[in-house]
VMD Tcl script that draws the C-alpha trace (Angstrom):
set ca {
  {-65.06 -126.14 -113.39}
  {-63.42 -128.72 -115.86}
  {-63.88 -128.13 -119.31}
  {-65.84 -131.89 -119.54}
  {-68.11 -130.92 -116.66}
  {-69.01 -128.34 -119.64}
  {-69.39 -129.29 -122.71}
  {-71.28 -131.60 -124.69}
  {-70.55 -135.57 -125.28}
  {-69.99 -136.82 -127.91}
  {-68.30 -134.25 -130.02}
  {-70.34 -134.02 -133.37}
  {-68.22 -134.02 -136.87}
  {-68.99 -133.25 -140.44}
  {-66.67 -133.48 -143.25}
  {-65.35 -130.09 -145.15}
  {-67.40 -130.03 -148.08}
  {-71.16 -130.07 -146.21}
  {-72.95 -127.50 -146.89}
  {-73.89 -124.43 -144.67}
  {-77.24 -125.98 -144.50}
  {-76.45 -129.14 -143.42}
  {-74.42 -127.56 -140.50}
  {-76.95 -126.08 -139.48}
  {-79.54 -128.85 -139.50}
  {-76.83 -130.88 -137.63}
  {-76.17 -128.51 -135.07}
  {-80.48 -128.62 -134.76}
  {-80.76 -131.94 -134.51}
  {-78.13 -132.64 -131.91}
  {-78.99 -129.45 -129.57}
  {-75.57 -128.36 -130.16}
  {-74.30 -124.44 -130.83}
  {-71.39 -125.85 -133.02}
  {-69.89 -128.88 -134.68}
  {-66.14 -130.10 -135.71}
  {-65.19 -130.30 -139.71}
  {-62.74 -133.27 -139.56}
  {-60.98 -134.42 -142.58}
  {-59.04 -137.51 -142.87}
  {-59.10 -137.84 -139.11}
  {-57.27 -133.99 -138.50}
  {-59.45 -131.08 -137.15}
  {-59.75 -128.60 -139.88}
  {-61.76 -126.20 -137.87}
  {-65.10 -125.37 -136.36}
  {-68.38 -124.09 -137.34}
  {-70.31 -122.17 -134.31}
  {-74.00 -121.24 -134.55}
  {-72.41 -117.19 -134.37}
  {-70.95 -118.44 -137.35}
  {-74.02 -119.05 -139.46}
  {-75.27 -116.41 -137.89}
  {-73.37 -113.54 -138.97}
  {-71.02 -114.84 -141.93}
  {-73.70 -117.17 -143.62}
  {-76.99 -114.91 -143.25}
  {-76.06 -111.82 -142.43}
  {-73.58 -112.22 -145.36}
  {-75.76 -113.53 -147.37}
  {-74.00 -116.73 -148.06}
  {-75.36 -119.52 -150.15}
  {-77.25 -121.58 -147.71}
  {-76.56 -124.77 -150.11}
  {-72.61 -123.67 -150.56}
  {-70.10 -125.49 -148.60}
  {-68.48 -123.99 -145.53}
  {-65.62 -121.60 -146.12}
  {-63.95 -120.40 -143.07}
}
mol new
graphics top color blue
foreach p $ca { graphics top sphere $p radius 0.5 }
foreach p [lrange $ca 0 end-1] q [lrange $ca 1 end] { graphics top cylinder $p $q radius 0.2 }
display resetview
């Protein structure tokens, strides 16, 4: 299997300062278990749904705070 027979099209962004909550919503809205945080056109990193999962609520992270990998 090819890696674009697999994932999801088009590849969803959010800047670095969004919030956890906002993430999340995203992530809702589009059906998607993660999204890209791009910065001045450069991938800074990625946010996964394990993510918020277990380093946002199960460490009981500000859901309004931005992301901090």
């Amino acid at each position: 299997m090819k890696v674009s027979e697999a994932m999801s099209a088009p590849a969803v962004a959010v800047p670095p300062r969004t919030s956890v909550a906002e993430a999340a919503r995203e992530m809702a809205a589009q059906g998607i278990g993660s999204v890209l945080v791009v910065e001045d056109r450069a991938l800074r990193g990625i946010v996964t749904d394990r993510d918020l999962a277990v380093r946002a609520l199960g460490g009981d992270l500000d859901p309004q705070a931005p992301w901090k990998p």
